[in-house]
C-alpha positions as CSV (number, residue, x, y, z in Angstrom):
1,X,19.9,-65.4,81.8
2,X,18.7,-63.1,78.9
3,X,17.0,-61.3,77.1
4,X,18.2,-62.1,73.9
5,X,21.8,-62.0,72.6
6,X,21.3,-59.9,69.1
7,X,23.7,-61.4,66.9
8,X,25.8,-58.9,64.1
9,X,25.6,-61.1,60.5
10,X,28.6,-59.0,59.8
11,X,31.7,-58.0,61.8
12,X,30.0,-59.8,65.1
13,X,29.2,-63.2,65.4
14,X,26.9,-62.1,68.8
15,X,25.7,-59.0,70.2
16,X,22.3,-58.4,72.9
17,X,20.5,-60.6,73.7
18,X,17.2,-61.6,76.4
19,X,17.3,-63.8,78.9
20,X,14.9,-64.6,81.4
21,X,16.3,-66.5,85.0
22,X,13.7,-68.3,87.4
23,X,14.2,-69.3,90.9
24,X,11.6,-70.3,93.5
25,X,12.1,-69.1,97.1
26,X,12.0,-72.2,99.3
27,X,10.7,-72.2,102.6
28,X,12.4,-68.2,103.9
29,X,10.9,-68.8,107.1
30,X,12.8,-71.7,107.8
31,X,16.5,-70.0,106.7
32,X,18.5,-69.7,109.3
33,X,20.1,-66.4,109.4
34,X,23.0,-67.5,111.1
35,X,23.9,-70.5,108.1
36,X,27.8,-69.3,107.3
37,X,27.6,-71.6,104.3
38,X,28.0,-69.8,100.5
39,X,25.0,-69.1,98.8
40,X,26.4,-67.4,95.9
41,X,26.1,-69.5,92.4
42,X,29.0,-70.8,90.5
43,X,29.3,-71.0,87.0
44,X,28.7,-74.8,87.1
45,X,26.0,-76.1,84.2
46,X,23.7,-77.5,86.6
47,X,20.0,-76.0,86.7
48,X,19.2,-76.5,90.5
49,X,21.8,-75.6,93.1
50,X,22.0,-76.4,96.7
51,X,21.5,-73.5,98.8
52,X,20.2,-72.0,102.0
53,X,17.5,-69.5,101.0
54,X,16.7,-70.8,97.5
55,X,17.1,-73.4,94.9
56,X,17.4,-72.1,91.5
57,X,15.4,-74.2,89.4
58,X,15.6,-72.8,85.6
59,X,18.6,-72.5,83.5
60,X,19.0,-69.5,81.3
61,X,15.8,-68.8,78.3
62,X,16.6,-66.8,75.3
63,X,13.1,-64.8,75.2
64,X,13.8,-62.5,72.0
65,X,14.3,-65.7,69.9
66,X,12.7,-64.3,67.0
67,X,14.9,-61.1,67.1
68,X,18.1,-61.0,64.6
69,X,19.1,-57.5,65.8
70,X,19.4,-55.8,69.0
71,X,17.5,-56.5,71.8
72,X,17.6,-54.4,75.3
73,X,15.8,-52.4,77.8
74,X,13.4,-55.6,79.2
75,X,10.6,-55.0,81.5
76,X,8.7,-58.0,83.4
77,X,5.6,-58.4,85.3
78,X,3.9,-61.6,86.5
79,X,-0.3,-61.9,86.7
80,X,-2.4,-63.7,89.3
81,X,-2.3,-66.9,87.3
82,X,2.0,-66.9,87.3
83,X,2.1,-65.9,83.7
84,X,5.4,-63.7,82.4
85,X,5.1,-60.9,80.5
86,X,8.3,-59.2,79.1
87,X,8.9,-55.9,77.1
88,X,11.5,-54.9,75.4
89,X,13.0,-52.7,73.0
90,X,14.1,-54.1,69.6
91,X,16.1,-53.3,66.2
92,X,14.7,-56.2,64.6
93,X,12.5,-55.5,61.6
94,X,9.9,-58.3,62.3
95,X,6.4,-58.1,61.3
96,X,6.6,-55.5,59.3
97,X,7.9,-53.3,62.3
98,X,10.7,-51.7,60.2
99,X,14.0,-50.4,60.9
100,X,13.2,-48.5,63.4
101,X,13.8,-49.2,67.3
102,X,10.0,-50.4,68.5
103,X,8.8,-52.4,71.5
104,X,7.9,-55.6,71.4
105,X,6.0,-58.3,73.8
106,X,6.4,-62.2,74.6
107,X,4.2,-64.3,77.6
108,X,5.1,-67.2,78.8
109,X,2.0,-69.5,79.8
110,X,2.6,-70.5,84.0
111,X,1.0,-74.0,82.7
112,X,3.0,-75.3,79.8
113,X,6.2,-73.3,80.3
114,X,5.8,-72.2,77.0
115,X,6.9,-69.0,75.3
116,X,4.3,-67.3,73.0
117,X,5.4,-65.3,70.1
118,X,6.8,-61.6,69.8
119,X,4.1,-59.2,69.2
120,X,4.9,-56.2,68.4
121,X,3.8,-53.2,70.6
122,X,4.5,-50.5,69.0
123,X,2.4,-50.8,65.7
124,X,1.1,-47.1,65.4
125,X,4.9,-45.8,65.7
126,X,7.0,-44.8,62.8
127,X,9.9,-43.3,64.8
128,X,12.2,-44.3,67.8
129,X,10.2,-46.3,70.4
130,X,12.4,-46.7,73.5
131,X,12.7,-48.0,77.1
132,X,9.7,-49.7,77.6
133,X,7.6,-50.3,80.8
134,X,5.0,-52.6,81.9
135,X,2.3,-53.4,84.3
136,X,-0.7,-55.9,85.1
137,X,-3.6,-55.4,86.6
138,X,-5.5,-57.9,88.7
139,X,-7.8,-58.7,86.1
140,X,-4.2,-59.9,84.1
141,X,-4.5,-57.4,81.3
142,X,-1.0,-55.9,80.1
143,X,0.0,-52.3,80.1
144,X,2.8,-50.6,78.7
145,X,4.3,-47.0,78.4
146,X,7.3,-46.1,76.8
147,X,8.5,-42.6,75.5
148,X,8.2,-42.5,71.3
149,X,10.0,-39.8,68.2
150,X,6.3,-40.6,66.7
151,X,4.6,-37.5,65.6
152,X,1.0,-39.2,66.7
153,X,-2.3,-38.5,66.8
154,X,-1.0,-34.7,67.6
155,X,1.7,-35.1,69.4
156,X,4.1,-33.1,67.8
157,X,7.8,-34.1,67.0
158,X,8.7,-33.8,70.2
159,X,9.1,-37.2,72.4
160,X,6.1,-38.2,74.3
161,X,5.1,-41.0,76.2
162,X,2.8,-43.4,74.7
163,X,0.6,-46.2,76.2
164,X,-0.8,-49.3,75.1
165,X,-3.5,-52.0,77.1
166,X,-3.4,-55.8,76.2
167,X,-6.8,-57.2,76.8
168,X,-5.9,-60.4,79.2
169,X,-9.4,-62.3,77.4
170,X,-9.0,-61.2,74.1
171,X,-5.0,-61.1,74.0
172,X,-5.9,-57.8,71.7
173,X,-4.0,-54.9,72.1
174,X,-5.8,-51.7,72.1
175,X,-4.7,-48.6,70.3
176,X,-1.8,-46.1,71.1
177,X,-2.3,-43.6,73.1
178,X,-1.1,-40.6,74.2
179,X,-0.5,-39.8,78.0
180,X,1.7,-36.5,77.7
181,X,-0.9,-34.5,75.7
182,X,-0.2,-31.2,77.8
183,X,3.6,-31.6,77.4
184,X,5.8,-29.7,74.3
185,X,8.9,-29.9,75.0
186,X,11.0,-33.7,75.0
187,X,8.7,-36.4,77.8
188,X,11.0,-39.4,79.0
189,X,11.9,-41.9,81.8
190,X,8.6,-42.9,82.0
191,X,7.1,-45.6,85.3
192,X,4.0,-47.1,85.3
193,X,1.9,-48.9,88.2
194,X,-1.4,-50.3,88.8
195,X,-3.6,-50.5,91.8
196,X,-6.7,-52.5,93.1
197,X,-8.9,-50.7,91.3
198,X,-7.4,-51.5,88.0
199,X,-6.5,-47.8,87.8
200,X,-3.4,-47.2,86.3
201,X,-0.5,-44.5,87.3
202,X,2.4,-43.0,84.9
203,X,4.8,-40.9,86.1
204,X,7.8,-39.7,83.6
205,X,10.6,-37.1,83.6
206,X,9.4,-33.7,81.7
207,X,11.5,-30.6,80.0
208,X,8.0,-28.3,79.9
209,X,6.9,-25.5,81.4
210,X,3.5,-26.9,82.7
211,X,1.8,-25.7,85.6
212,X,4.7,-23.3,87.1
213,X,7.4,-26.0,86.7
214,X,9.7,-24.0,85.6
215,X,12.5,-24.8,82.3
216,X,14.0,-27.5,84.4
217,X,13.3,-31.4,84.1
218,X,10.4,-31.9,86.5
219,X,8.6,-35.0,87.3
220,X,4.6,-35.3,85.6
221,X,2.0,-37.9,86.8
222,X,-1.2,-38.9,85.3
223,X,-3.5,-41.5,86.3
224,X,-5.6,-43.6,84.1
225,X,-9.5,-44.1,84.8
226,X,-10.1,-47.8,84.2
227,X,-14.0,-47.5,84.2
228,X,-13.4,-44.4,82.1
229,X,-10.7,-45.2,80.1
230,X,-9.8,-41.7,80.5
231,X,-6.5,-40.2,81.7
232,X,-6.4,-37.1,84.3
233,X,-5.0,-33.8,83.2
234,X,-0.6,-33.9,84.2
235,X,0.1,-32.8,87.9
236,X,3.7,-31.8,88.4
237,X,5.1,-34.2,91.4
238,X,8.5,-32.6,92.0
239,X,6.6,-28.9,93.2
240,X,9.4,-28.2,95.4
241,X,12.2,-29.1,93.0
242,X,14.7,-25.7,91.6
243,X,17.1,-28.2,89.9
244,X,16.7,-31.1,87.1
245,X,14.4,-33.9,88.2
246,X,14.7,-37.5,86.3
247,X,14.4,-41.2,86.7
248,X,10.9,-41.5,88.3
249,X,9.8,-44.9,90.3
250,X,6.6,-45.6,91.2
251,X,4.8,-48.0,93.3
252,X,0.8,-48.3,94.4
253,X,0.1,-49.8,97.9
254,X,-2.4,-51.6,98.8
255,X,-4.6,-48.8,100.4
256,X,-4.2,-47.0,96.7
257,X,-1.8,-44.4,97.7
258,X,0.9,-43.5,95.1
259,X,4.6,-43.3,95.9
260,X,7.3,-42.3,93.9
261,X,10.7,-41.5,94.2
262,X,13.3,-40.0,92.2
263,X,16.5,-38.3,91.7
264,X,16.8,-35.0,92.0
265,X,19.8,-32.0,91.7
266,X,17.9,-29.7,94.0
267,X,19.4,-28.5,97.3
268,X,16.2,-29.0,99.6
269,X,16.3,-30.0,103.2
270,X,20.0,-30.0,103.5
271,X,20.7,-32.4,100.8
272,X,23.2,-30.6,99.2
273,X,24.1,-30.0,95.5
274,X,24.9,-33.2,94.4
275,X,22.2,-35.6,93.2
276,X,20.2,-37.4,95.4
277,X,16.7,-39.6,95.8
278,X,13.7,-38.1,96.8
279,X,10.5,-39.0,97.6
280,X,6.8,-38.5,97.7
281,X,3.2,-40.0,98.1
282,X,-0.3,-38.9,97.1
283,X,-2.7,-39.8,99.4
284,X,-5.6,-42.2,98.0
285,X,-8.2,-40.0,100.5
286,X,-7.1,-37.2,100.5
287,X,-5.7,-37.0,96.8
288,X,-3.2,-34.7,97.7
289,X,0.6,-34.8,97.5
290,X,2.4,-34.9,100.4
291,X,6.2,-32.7,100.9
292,X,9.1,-33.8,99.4
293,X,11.0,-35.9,102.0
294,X,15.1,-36.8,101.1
295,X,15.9,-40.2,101.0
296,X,20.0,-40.4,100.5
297,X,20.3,-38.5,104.0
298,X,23.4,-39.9,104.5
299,X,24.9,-40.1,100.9
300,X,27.4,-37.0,100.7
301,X,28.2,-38.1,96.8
302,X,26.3,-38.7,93.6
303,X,22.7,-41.2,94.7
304,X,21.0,-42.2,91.4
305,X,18.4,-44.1,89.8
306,X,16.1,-45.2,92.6
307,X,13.8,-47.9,92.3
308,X,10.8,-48.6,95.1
309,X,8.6,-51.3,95.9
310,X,5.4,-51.6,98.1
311,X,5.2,-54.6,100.7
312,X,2.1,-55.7,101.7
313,X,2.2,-53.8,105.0
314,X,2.3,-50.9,103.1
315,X,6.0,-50.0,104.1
316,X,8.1,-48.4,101.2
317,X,11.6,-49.7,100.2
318,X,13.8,-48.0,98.2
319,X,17.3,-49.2,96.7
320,X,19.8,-47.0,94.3
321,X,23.3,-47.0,93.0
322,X,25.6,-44.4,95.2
323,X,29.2,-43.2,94.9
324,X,29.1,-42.5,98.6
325,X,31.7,-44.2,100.7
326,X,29.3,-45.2,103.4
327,X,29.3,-47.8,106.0
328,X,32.9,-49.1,104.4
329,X,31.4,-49.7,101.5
330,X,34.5,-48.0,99.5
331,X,34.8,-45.7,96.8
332,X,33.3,-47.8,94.0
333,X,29.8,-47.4,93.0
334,X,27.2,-49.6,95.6
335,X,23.6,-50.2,95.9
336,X,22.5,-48.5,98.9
337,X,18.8,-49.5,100.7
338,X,15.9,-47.9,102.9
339,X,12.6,-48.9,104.2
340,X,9.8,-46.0,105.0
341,X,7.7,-47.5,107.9
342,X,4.2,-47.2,107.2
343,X,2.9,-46.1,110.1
344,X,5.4,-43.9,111.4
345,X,6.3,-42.5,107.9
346,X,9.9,-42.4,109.5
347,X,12.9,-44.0,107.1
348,X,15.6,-46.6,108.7
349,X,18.7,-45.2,107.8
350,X,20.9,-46.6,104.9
351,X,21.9,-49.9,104.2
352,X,25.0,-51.0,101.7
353,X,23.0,-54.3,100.1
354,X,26.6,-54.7,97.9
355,X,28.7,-55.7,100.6
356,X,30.8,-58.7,99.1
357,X,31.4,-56.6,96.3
358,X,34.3,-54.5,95.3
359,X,34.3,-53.2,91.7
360,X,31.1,-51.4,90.3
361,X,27.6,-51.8,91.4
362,X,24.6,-49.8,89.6
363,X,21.2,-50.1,87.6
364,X,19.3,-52.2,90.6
365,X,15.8,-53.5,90.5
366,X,13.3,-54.4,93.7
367,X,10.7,-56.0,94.2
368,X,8.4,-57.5,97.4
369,X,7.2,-61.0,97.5
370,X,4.2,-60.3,99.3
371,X,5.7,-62.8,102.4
372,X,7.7,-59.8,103.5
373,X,11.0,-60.5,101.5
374,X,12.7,-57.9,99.5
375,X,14.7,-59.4,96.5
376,X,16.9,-57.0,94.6
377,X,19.0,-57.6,91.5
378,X,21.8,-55.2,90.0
379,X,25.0,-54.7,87.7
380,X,28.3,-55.6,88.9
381,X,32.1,-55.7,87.6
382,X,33.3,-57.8,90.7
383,X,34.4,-60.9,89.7
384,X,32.6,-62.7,93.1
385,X,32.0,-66.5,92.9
386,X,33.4,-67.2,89.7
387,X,31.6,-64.6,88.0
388,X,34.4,-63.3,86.1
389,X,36.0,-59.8,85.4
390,X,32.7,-59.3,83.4
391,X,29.5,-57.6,84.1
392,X,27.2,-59.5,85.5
393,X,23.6,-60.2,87.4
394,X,23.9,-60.3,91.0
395,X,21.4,-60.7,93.9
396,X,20.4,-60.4,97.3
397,X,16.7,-61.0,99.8
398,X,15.8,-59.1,102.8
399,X,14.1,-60.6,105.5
400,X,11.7,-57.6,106.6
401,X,11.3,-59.1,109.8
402,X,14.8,-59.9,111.3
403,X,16.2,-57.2,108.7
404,X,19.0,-59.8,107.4
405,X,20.2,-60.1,104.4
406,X,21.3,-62.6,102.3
407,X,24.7,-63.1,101.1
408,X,25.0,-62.0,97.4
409,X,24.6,-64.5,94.7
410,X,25.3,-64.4,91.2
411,X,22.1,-64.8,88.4
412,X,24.1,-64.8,85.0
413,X,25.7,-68.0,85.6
414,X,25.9,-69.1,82.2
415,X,27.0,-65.8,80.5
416,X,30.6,-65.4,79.6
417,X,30.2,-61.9,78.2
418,X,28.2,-58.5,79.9
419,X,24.7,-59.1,81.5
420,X,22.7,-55.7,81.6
421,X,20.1,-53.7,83.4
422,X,18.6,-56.7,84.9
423,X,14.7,-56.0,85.9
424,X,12.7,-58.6,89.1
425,X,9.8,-59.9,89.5
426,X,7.7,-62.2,91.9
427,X,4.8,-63.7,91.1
428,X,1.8,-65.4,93.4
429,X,3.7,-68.3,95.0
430,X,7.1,-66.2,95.9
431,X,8.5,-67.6,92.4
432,X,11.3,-64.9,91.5
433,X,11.6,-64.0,87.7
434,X,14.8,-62.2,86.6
435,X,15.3,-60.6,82.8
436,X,18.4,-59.1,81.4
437,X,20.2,-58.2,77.9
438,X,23.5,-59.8,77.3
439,X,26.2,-59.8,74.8
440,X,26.5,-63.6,75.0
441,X,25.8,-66.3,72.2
442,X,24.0,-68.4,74.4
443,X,21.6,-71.0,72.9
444,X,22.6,-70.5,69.6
């Protein structure tokens, strides 16, 4: 599955490209943990394989079909109504975009399987537009963040975040905007979330001096007012960070308390000098931040780019890449796990999800169907089920109730070249939805 395979009209006859994957998750409470059988998918052409915990029922879409140049860095989310939304970040000059990198947006309707048209995002923007984000709201309107070269609306020539709204009635999209408008010095990494208020939360990694932060990278937040329509003045989240901060991950629960995690160079609590995941959540009451709890506790080596999901008991989970040799995991890079309980606030200690794999693991992605199963996709150079020497999608499900996992299966079935940064996403009926950027020519 991808993105969209960018194709080179001169020395490359393929390049990037999107791809969007869909599987729906059949009947997880009748799985039985204890099936030995393999559940990992071969490169075999059929759309819908026999398996345990799921049958995959989509082959591979090309979603950046109107794209003739690079396409990478997807984002997906799915509305109430089982819509897709993707973002992405684009060479292409289309629609009068120009040669710049900008971020563009395709749906595809839940009813007709149909993919709309690419709109571009990121009309206002005449420099770099990068590494796009996106969220909906429960209303289905579309919102998007991504950090921008532009020298907008006062911004400066300095990179700042930028945000846009797509109006779910209207399909309009509303004006840039500027979220970083206390920040001069370079704003990136940005996350976004919503909650069920419609509010919406943007956190992002910052080089300024704001607030007593210090020189270092820190992690900002801001929330967004959605009877307003007006953003809060930047709080700094990483208060008890000496060291770089970067990479911020947020999620909103469903009590409207924000949580975020991060990675973070600091030696607080014992962690140690290397780089490792923090965490910490504002309380919707109170609207306070809590302390700065460690996550990679027992990760001795280099634990980075955490991503978090919500469930709908409220409990946090937490996966990231990790050079740790942990559990037997090896010395190759593996995606490591952790749940915080929501009622204790107490965190399970680590799990390896990358088990059946042996070469690199990195650049995972979570997310919680709302039936209490975490699905989690990432990179991996281990040629496992026929995958090839390659890097490709892989995946794996936690039961939250038995804490089992499933055996690891492989997405990018159909690519024969490097699958990329892969991003999850589950929509209303426990439907999974998987995008990537691959170097393949795949569907001409």
């Amino acid at each position: 599955m991808k993105i969209k395979s960018r194709r080179f009209t001169i020395l490359l006859s393929m390049g990037f490209l999107l791809v969007l994957f869909g599987f729906i998750g059949k009947n997880f409470n009748d799985y039985s943990l204890n099936n030995n059988a393999s559940s990992n998918l071969d490169k075999n052409p059929t759309s819908t394989l026999k398996m345990s915990v799921i049958n995959w029922t989509m082959t591979t879409e090309v979603v950046s079909t109107e794209s003739t140049n690079d396409s990478y860095w997807p984002a997906i989310v799915t509305d109430s109504a089982r819509n897709i939304h993707v973002v992405w970040q684009d060479d292409t000059d289309y629609d009068g975009s120009g040669t710049d990198k900008d971020i563009f947006y395709k749906l595809r309707n839940a009813t007709t399987d149909v993919w709309a048209t690419t709109e571009v995002v990121s009309t206002e923007s005449m420099g770099n537009s990068l590494y796009p984000l996106i969220a909906v709201d429960g209303a289905g309107n579309i919102h998007v963040v991504w950090p921008d070269d532009t020298d907008y609306d006062g911004s400066g020539t300095d990179r700042d975040i930028f945000y846009k709204l797509r109006n779910a009635t209207t399909g309009v999209w509303t004006t840039t905007e500027v979220v970083s408008t206390e920040s001069i010095g370079n704003s990136n990494e940005p996350t976004i979330s919503s909650d069920g208020a419609g509010n919406i939360h943007v956190a992002w990694k910052d080089i300024t001096n704001y607030d007593g932060s210090g020189t270092d990278m820190d992690i900002f937040y801001k929330l967004r007012n959605s009877t307003t329509d007006a953003w809060t003045t930047t709080e700094v989240v990483s208060t008890e960070s000496m060291g770089n901060s970067w990479f911020p991950t947020i999620a909103v629960d469903g009590a409207g308390n924000i949580h975020l995690a991060w990675d973070d160079y600091t030696n607080y609590g014992s962690s140690g000098t290397d780089l490792d995941i923090f965490y910490k959540f504002k309380n919707s009451t109170m609207g306070t931040w809590m302390t700065t709890e460690v996550v990679s506790t027992e990760s001795t080596k280099l634990s980075n780019v955490a991503k978090i999901a919500a469930d709908s008991a409220g409990n946090i989970h937490v996966v990231w890449w990790d050079d740790t040799d942990y559990g037997g995991s090896g010395t190759d890079r593996d995606i490591f796990y952790k749940l915080r309980n929501a009622t204790t606030g107490v965190w399970t200690t680590t799990e390896v999800v990358s088990t059946e794999s042996t070469g690199t693991s990195w650049n995972p992605s979570i997310v919680s169907d709302g039936v209490e199963h975490i699905h989690v996709v990432w990179d991996d150079l281990t040629n496992y089920g026929g995958s090839g020497t390659d890097l490709d999608i892989f995946y794996k499900s936690k039961d939250v109730t038995t804490g089992a996992w499933t055996t690891t299966e492989v997405v990018s079935t159909e690519s024969t070249a490097k699958s990329n940064v892969p991003k999850i996403a589950a929509d209303g009926t426990g439907n999974i939805h998987v995008v990537w950027w691959d170097y393949t020519d795949y569907g001409g």
